[in-house]
C-alpha positions as CSV (number, residue, x, y, z in Angstrom):
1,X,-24.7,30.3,40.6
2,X,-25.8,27.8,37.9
3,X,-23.9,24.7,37.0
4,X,-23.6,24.3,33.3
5,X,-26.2,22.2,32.0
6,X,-24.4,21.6,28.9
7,X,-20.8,21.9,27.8
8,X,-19.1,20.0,24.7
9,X,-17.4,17.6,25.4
10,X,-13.7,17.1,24.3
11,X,-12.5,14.1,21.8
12,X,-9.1,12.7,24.2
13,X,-8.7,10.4,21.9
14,X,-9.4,8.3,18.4
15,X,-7.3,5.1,17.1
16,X,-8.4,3.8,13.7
17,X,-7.7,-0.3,14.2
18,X,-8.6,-3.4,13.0
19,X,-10.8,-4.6,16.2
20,X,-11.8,-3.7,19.2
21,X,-12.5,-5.9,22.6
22,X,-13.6,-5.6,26.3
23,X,-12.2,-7.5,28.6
24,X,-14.0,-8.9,31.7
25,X,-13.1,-6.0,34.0
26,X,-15.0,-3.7,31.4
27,X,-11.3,-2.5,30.0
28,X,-11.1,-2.1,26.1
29,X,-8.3,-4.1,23.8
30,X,-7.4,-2.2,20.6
31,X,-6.2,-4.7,17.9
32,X,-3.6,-3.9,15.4
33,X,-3.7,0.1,15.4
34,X,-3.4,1.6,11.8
35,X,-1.4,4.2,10.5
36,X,-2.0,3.5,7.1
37,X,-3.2,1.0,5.1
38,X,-0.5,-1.3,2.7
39,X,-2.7,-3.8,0.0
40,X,-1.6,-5.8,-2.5
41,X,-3.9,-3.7,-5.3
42,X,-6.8,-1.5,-5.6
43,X,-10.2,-1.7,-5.7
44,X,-9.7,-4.0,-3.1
45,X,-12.2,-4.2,0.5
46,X,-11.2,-4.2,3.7
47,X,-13.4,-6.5,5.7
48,X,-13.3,-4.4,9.1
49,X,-12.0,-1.4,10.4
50,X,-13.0,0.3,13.9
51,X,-12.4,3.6,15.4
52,X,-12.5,4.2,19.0
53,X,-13.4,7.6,20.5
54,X,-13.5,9.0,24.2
55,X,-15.1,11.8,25.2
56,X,-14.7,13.5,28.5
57,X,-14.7,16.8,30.1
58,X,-18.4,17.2,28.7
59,X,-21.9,18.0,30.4
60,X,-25.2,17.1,27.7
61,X,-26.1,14.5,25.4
62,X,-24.5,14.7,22.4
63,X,-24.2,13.6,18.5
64,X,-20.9,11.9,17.4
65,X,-20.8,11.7,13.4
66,X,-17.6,9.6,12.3
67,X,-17.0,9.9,8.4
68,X,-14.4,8.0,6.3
69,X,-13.6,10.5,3.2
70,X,-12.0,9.5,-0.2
71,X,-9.0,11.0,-1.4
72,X,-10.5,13.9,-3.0
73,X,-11.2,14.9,0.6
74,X,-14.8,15.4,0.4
75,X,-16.7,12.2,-0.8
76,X,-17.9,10.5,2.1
77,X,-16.9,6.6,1.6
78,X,-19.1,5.4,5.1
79,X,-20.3,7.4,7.6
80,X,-22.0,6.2,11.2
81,X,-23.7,8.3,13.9
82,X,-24.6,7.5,17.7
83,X,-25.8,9.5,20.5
84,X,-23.8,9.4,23.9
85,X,-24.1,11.5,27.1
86,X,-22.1,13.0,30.0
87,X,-23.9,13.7,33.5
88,X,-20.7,15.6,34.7
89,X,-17.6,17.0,33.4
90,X,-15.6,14.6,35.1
91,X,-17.1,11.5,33.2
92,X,-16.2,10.4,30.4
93,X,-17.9,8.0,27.5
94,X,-16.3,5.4,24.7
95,X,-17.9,4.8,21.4
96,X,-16.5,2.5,19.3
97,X,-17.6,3.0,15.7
98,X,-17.7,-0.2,13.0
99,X,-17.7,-0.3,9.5
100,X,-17.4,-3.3,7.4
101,X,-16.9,-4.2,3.7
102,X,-15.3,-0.5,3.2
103,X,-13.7,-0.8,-0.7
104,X,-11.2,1.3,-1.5
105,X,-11.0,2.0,-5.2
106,X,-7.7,4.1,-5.3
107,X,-4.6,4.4,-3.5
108,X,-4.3,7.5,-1.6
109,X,-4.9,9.7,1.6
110,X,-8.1,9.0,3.1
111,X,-9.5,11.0,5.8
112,X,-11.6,10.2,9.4
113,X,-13.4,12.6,10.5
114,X,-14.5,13.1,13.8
115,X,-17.6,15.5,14.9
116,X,-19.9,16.5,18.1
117,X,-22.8,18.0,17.1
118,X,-21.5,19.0,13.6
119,X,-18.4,20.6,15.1
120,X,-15.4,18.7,13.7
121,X,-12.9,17.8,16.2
122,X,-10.4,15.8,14.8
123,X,-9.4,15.2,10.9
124,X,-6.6,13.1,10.4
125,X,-5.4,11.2,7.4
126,X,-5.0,7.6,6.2
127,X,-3.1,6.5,3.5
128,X,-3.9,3.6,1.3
129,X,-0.5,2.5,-0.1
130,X,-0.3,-0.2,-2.8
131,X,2.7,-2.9,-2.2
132,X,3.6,-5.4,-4.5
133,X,4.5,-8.3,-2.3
134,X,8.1,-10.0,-2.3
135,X,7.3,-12.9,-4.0
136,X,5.4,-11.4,-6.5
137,X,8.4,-8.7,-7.5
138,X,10.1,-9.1,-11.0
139,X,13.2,-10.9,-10.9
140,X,16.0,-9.2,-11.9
141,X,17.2,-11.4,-15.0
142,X,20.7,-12.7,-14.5
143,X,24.0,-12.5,-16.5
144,X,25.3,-15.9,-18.1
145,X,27.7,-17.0,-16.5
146,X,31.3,-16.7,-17.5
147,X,32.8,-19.3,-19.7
148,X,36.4,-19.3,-20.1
């Protein structure tokens, strides 16, 4: 019998974060992993935001798309796509997509997207939550003081 000669692959894991970095030994550093997003105000740009993927359990060359999607959940804000293969199932391979200068216009949930070979394998959100910082809060006016 035939070994497969192609198999899609699957997506073990994607982390939106604000860098990514390789150490000598070849092992990868994730910087400040996001779960959302808190800014000061909107429009406002974010100078850098990655997203590492690895596939494994594949067999084939393959197409990753990664799309960032506005909160209407189908305007594409940035989108990147690379090509990455797997000789064997037991391999695995780690793209690490950039994207700089993203603005973000309005708060809301944002989306990445995740697809091999137009197949979407992961969606998950990101919110973009506006925060007025301490210092910048209204204070709270106070009573006179007591005079007796």
């Amino acid at each position: 019998m035939q070994p497969p000669t192609r198999i899609l692959p699957d997506l073990q894991a994607s982390l939106l974060c604000e860098d990514v970095r390789q150490d000598t030994s070849g092992s990868f550093i994730l910087i400040g992993v996001i779960g959302f997003i808190r800014v000061p105000q909107v429009p406002i740009t974010a100078w850098k935001l990655c997203l590492y993927n690895r596939w494994t359990a594949g067999i084939g060359t393959f197409t990753q798309a990664v799309r960032l999607v506005g909160p209407d959940g189908a305007t594409p804000i940035r989108q990147s796509t690379c090509r990455f293969g797997l000789q064997d199932a037991t391999h695995h391979a780690i793209n690490v997509t950039v994207f700089t200068q993203i603005e973000f216009t309005t708060a809301g949930v944002y989306y990445v997207e995740v697809l091999v070979d137009d197949v979407m394998k992961l969606r998950f959100p990101v919110p973009v939550i506006v925060v007025t910082p301490p210092n910048q809060q209204q204070q709270q006016p106070q009573p006179p003081p007591e005079t007796k």
